[in-house]
CHARMM internal coordinates of N, CA and C (Angstrom, degrees):
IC EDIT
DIST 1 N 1 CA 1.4465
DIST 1 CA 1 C 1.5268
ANGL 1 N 1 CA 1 C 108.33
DIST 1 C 2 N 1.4019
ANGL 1 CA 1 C 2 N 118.07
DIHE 1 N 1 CA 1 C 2 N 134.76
DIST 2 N 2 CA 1.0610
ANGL 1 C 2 N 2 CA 125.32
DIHE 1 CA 1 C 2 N 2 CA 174.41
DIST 2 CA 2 C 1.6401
ANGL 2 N 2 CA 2 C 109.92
DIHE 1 C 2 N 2 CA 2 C -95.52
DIST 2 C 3 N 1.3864
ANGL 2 CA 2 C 3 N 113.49
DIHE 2 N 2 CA 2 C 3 N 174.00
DIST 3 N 3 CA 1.1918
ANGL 2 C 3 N 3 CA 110.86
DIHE 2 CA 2 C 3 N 3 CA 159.94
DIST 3 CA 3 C 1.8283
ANGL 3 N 3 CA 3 C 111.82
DIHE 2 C 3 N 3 CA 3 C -172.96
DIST 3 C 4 N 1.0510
ANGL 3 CA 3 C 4 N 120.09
DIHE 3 N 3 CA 3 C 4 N -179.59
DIST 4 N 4 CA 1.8613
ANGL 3 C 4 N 4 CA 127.21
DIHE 3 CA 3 C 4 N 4 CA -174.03
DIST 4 CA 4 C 1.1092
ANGL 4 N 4 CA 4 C 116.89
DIHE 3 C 4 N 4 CA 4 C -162.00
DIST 4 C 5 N 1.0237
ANGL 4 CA 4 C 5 N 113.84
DIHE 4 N 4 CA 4 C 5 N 110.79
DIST 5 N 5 CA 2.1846
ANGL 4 C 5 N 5 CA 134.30
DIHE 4 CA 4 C 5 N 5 CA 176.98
DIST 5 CA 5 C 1.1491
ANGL 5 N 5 CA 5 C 89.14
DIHE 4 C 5 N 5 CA 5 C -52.49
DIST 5 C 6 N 1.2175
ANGL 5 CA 5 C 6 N 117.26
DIHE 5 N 5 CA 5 C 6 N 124.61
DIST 6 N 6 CA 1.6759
ANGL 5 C 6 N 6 CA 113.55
DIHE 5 CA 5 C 6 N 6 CA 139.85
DIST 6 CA 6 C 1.2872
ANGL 6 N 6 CA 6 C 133.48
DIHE 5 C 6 N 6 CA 6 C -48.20
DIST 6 C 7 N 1.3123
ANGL 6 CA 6 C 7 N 104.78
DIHE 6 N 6 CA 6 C 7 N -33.72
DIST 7 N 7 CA 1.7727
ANGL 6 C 7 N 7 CA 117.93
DIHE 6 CA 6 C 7 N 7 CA -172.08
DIST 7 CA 7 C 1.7250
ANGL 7 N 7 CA 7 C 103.78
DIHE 6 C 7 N 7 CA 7 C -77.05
DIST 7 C 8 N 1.4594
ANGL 7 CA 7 C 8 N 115.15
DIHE 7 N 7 CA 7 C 8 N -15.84
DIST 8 N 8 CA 1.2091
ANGL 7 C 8 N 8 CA 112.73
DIHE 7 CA 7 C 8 N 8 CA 169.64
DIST 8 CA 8 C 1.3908
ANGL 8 N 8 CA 8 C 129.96
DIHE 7 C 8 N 8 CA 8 C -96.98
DIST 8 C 9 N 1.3527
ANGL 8 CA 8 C 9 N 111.48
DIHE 8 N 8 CA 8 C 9 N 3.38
DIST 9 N 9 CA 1.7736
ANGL 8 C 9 N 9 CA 121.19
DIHE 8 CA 8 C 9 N 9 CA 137.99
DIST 9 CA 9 C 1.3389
ANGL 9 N 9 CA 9 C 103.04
DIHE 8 C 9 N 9 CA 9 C -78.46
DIST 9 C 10 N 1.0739
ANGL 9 CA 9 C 10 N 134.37
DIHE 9 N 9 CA 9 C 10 N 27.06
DIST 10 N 10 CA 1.8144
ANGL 9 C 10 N 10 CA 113.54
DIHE 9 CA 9 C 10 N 10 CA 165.28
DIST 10 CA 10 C 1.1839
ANGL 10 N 10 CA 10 C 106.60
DIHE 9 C 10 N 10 CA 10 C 66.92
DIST 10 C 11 N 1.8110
ANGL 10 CA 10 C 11 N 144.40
DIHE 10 N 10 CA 10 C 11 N 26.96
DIST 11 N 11 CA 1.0074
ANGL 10 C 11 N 11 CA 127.79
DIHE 10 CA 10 C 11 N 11 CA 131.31
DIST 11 CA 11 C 1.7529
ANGL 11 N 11 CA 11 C 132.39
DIHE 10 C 11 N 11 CA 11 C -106.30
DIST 11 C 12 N 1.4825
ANGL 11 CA 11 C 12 N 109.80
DIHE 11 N 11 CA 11 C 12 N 170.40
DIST 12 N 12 CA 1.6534
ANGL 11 C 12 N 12 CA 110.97
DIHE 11 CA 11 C 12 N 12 CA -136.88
DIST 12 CA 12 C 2.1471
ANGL 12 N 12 CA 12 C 72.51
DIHE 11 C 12 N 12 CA 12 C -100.83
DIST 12 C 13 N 1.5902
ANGL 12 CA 12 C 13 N 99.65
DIHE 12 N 12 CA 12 C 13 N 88.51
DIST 13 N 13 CA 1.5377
ANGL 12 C 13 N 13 CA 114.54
DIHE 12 CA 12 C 13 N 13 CA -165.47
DIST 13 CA 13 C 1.2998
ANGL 13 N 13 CA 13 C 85.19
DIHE 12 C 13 N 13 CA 13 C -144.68
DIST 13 C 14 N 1.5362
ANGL 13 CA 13 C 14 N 92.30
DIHE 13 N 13 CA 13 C 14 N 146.45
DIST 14 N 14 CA 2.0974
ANGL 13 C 14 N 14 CA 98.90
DIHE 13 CA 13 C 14 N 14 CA 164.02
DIST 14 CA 14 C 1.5499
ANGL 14 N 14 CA 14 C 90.32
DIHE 13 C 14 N 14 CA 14 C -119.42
DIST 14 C 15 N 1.3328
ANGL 14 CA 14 C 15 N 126.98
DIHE 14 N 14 CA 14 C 15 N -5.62
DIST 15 N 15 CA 1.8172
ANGL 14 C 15 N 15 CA 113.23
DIHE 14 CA 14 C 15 N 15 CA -172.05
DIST 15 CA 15 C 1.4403
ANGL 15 N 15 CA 15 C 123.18
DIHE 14 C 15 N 15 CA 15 C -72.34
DIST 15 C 16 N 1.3279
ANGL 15 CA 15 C 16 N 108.21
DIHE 15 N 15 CA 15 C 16 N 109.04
DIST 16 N 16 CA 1.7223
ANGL 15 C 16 N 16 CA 106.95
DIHE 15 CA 15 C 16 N 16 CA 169.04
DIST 16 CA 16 C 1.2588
ANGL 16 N 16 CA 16 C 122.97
DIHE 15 C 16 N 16 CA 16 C -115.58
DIST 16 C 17 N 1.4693
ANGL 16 CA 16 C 17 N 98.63
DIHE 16 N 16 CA 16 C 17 N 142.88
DIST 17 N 17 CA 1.1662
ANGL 16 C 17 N 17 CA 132.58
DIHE 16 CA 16 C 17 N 17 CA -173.14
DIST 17 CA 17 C 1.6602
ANGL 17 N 17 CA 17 C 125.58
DIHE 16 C 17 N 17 CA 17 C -92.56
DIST 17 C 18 N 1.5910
ANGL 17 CA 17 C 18 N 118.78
DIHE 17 N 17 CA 17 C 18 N 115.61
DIST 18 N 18 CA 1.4432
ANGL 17 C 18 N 18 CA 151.23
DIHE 17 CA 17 C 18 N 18 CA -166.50
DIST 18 CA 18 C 0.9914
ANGL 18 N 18 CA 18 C 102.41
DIHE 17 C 18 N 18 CA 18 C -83.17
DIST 18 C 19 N 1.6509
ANGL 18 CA 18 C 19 N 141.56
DIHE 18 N 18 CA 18 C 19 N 135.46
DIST 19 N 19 CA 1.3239
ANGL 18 C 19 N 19 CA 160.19
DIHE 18 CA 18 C 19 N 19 CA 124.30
DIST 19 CA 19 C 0.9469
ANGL 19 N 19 CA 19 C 147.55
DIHE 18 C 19 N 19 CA 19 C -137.65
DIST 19 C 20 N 1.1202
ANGL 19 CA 19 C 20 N 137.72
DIHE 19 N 19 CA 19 C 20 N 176.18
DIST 20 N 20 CA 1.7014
ANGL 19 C 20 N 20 CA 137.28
DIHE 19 CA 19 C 20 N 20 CA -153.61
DIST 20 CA 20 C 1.8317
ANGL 20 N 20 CA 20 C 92.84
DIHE 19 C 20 N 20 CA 20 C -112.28
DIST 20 C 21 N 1.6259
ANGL 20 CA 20 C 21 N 106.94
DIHE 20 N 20 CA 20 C 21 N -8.21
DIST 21 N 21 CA 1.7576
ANGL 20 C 21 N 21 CA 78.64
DIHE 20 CA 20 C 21 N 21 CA -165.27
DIST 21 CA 21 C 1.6559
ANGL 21 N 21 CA 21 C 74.87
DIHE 20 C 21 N 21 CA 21 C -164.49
DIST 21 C 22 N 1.7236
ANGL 21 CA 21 C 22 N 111.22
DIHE 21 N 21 CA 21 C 22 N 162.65
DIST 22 N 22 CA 1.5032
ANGL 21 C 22 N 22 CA 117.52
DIHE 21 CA 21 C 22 N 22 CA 169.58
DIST 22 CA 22 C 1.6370
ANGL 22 N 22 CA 22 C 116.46
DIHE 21 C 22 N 22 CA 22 C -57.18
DIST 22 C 23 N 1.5556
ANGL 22 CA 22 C 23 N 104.01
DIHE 22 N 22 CA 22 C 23 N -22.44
DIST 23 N 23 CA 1.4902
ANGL 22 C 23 N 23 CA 100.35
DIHE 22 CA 22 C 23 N 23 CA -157.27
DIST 23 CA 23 C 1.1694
ANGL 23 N 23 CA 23 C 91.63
DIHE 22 C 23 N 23 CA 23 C -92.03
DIST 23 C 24 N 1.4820
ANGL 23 CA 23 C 24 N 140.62
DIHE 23 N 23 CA 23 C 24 N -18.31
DIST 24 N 24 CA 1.4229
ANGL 23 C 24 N 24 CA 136.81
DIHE 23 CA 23 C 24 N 24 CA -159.49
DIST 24 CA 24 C 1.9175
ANGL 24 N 24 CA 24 C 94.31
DIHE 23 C 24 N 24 CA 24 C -90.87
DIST 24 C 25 N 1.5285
ANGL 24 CA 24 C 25 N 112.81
DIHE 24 N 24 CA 24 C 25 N -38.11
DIST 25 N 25 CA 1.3244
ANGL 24 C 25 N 25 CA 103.84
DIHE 24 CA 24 C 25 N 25 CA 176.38
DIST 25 CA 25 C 1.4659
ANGL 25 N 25 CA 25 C 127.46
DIHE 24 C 25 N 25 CA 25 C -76.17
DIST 25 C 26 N 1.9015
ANGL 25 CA 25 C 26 N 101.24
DIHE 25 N 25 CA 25 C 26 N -19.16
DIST 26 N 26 CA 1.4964
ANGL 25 C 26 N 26 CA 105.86
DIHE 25 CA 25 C 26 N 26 CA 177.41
DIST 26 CA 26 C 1.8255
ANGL 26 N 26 CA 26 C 102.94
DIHE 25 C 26 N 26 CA 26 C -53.55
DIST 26 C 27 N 1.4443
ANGL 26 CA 26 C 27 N 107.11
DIHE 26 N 26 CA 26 C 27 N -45.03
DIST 27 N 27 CA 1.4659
ANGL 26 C 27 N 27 CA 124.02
DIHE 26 CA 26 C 27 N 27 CA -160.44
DIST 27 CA 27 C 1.5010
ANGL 27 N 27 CA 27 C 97.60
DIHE 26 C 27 N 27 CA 27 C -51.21
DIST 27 C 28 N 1.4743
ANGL 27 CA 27 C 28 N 105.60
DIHE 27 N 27 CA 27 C 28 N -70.29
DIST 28 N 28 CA 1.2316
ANGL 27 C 28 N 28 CA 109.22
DIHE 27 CA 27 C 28 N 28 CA 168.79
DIST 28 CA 28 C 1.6749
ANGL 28 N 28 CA 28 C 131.44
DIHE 27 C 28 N 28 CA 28 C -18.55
DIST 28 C 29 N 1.3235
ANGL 28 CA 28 C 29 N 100.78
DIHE 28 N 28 CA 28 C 29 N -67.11
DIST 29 N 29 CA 1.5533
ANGL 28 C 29 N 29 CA 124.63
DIHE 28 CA 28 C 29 N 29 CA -160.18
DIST 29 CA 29 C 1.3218
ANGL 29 N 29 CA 29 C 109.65
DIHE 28 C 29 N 29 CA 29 C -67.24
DIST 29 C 30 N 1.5223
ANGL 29 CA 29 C 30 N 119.47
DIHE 29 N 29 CA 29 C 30 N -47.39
DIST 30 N 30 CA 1.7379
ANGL 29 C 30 N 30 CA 128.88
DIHE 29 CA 29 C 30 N 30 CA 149.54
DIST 30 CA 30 C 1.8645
ANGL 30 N 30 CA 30 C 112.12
DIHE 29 C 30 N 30 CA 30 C -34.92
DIST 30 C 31 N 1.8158
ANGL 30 CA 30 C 31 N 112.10
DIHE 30 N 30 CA 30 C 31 N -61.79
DIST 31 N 31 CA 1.5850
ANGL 30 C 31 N 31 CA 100.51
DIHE 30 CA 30 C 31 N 31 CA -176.55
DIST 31 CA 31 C 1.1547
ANGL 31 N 31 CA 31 C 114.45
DIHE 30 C 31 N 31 CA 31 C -73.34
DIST 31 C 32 N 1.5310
ANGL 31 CA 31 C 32 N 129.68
DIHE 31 N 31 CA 31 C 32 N -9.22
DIST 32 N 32 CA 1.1539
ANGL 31 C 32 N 32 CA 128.82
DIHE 31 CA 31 C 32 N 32 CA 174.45
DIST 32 CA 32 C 1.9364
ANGL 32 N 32 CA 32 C 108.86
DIHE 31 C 32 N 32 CA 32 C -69.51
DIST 32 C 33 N 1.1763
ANGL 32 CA 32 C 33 N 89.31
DIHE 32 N 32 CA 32 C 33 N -65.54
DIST 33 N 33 CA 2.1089
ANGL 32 C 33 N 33 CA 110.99
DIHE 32 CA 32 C 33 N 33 CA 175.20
DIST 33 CA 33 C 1.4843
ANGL 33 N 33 CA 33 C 94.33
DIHE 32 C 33 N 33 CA 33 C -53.06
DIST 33 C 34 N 1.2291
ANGL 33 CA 33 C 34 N 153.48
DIHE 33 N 33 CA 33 C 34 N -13.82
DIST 34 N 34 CA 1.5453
ANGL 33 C 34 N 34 CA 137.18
DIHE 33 CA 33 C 34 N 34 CA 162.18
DIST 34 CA 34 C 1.5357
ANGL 34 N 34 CA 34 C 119.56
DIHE 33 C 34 N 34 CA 34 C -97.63
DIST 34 C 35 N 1.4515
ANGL 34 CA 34 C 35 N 98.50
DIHE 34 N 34 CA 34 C 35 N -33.94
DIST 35 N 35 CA 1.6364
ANGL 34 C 35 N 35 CA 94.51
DIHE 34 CA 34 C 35 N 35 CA 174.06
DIST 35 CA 35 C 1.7096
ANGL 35 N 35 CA 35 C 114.83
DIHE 34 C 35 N 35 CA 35 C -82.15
DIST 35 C 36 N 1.0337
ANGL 35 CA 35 C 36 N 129.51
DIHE 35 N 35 CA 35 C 36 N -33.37
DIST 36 N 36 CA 1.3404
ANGL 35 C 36 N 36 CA 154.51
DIHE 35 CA 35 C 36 N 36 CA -141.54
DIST 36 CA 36 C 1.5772
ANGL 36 N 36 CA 36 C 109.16
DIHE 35 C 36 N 36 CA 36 C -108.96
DIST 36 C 37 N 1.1760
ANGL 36 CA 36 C 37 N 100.98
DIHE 36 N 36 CA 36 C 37 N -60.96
DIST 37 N 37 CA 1.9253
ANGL 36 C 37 N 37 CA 116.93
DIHE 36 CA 36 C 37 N 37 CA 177.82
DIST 37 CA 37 C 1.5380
ANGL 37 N 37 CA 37 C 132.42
DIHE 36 C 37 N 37 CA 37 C -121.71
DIST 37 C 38 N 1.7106
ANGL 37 CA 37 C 38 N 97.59
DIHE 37 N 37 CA 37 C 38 N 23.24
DIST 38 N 38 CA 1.4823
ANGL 37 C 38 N 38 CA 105.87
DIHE 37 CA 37 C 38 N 38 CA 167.34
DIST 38 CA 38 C 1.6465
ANGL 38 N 38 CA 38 C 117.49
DIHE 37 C 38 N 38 CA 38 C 74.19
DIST 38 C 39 N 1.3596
ANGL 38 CA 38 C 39 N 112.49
DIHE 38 N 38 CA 38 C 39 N -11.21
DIST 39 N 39 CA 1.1423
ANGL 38 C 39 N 39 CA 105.18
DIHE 38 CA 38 C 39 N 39 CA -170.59
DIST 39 CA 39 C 1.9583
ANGL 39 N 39 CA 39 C 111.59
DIHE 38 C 39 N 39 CA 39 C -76.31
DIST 39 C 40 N 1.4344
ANGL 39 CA 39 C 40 N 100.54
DIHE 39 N 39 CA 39 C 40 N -175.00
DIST 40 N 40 CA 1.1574
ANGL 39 C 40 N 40 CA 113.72
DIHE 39 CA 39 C 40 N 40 CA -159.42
DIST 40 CA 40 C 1.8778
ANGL 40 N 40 CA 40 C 105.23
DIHE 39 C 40 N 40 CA 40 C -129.11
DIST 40 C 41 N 1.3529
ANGL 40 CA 40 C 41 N 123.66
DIHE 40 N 40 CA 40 C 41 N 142.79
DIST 41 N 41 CA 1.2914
ANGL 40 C 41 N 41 CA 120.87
DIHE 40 CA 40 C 41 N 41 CA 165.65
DIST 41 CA 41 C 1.6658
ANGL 41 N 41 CA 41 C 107.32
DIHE 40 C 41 N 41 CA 41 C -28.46
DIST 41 C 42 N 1.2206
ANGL 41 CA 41 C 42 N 126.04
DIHE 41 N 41 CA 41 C 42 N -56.14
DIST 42 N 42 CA 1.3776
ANGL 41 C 42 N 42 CA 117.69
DIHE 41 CA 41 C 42 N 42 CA -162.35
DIST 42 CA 42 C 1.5785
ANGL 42 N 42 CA 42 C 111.08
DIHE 41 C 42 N 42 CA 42 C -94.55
DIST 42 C 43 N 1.1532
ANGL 42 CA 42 C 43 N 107.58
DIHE 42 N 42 CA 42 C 43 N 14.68
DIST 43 N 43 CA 1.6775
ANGL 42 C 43 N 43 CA 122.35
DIHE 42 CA 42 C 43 N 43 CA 155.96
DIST 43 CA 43 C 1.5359
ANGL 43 N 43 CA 43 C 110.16
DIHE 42 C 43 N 43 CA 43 C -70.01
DIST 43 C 44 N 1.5771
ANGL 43 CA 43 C 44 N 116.45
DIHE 43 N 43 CA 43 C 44 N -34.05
DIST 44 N 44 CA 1.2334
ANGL 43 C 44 N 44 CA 119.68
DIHE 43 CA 43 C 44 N 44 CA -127.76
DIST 44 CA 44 C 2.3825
ANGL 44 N 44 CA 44 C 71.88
DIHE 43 C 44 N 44 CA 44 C -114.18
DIST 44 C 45 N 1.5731
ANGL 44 CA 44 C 45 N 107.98
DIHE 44 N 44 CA 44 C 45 N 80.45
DIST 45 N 45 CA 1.4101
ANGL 44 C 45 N 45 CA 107.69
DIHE 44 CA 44 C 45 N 45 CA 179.35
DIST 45 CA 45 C 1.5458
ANGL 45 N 45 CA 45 C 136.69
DIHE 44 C 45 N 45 CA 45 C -96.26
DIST 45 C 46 N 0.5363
ANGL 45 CA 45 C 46 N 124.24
DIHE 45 N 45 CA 45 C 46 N 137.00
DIST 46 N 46 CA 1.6488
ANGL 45 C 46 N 46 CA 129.77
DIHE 45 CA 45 C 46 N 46 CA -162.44
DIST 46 CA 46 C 2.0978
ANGL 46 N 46 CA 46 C 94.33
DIHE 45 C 46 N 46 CA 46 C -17.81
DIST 46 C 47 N 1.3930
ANGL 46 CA 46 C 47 N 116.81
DIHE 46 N 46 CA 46 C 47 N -68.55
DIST 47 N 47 CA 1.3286
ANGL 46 C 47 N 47 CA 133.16
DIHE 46 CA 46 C 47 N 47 CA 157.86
DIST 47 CA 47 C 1.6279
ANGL 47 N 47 CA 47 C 100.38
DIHE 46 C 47 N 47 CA 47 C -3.13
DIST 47 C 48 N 1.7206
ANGL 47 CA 47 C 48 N 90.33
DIHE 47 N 47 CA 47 C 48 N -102.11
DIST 48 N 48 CA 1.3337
ANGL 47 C 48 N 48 CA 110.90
DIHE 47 CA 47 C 48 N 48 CA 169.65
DIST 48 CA 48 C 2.1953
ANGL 48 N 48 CA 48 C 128.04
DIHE 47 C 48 N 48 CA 48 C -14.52
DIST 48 C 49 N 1.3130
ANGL 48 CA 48 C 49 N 80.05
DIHE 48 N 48 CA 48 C 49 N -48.21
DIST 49 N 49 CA 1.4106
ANGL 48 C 49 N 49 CA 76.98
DIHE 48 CA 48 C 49 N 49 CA 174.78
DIST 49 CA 49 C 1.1779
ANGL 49 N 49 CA 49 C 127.58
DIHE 48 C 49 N 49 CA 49 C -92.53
DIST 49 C 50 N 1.6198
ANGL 49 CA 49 C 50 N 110.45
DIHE 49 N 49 CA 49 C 50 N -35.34
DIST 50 N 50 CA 1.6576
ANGL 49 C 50 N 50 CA 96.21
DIHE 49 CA 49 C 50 N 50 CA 150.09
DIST 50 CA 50 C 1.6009
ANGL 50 N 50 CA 50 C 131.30
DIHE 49 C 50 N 50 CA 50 C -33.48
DIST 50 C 51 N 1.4963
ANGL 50 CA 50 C 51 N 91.73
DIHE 50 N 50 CA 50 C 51 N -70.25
DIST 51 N 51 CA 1.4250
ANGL 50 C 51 N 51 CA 93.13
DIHE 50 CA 50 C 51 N 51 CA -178.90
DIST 51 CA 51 C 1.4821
ANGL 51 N 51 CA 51 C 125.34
DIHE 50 C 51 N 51 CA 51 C -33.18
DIST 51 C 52 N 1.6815
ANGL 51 CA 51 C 52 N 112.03
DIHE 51 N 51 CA 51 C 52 N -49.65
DIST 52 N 52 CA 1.8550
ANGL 51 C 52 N 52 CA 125.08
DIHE 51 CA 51 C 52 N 52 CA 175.07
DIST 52 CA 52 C 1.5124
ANGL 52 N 52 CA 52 C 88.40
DIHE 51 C 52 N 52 CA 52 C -59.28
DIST 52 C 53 N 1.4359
ANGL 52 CA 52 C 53 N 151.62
DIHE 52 N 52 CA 52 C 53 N -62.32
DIST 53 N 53 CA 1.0998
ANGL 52 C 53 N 53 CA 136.24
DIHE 52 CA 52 C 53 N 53 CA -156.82
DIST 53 CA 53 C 1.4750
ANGL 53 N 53 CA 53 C 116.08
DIHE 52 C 53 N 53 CA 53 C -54.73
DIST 53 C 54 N 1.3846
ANGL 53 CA 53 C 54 N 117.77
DIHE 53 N 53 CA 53 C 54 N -51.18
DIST 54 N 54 CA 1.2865
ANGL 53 C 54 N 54 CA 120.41
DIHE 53 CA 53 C 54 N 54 CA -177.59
DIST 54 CA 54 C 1.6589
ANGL 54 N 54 CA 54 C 122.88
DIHE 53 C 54 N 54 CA 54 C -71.10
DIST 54 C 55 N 1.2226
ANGL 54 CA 54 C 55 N 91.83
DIHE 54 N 54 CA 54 C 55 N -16.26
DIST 55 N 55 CA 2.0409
ANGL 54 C 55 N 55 CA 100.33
DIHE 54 CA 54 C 55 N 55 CA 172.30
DIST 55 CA 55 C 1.7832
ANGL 55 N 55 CA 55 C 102.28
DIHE 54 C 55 N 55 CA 55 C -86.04
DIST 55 C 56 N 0.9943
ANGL 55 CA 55 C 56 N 123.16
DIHE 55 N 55 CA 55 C 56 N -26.26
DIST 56 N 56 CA 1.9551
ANGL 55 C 56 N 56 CA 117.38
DIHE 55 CA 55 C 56 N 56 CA 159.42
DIST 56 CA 56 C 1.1836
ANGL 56 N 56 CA 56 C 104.09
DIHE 55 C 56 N 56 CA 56 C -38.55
DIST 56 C 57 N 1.3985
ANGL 56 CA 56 C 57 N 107.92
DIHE 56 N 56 CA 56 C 57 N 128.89
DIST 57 N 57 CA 1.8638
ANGL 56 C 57 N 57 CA 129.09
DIHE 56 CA 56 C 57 N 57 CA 164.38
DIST 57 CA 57 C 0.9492
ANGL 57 N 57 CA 57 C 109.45
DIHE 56 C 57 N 57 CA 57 C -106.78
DIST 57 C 58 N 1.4957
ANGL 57 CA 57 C 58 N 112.19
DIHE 57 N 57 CA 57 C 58 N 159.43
DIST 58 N 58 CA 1.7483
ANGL 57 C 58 N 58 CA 113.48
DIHE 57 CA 57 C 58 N 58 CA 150.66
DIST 58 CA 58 C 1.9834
ANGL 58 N 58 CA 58 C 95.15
DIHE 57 C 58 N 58 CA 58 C -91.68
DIST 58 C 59 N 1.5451
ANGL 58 CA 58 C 59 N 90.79
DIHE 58 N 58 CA 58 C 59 N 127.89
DIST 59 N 59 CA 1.3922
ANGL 58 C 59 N 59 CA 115.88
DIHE 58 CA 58 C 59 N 59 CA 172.61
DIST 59 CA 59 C 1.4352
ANGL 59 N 59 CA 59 C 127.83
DIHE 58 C 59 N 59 CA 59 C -95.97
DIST 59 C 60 N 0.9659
ANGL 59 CA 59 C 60 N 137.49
DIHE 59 N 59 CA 59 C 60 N 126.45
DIST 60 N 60 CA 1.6689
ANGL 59 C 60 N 60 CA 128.51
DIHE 59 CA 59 C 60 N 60 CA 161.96
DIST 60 CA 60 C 1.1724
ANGL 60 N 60 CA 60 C 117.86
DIHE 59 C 60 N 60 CA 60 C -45.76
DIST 60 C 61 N 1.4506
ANGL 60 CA 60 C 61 N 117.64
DIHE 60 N 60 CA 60 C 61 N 131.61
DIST 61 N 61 CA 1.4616
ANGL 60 C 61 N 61 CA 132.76
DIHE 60 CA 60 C 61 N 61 CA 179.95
DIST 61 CA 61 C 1.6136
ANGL 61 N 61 CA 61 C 93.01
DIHE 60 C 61 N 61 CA 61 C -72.64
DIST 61 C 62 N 1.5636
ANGL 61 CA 61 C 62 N 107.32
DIHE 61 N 61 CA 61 C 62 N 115.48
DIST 62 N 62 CA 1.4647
ANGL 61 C 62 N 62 CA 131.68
DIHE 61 CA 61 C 62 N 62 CA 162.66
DIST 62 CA 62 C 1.6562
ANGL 62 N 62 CA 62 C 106.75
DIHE 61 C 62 N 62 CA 62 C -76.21
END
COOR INIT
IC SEED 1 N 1 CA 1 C
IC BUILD
């Protein structure tokens, strides 16, 4: 199980996000950042997504 702090993209968030794979949390992490933090597809930048990629852990199954 994977997973990604919000608060470790640098927003003032406690919600984290669970997945089986990077691409299932990218998915995530985008509907979260549009419903949640206003952002926009073109928020979401080549940069940007690196950065969310490399803050994904492997997490302990809770």
């Amino acid at each position: 199980m994977l997973s990604l702090k919000c608060s470790d993209a640098g927003f003032d968030c406690q919600h984290t996000i669970k997945g089986n794979s990077k691409e299932e949390i990218m998915n995530q992490a985008k509907e979260h950042g549009k419903r949640d933090h206003n952002l926009q597809d073109s928020d979401f930048s080549p940069e940007l997504v690196n950065k969310i990629e490399n803050l994904i852990t492997e997490s302990k199954i809770s």
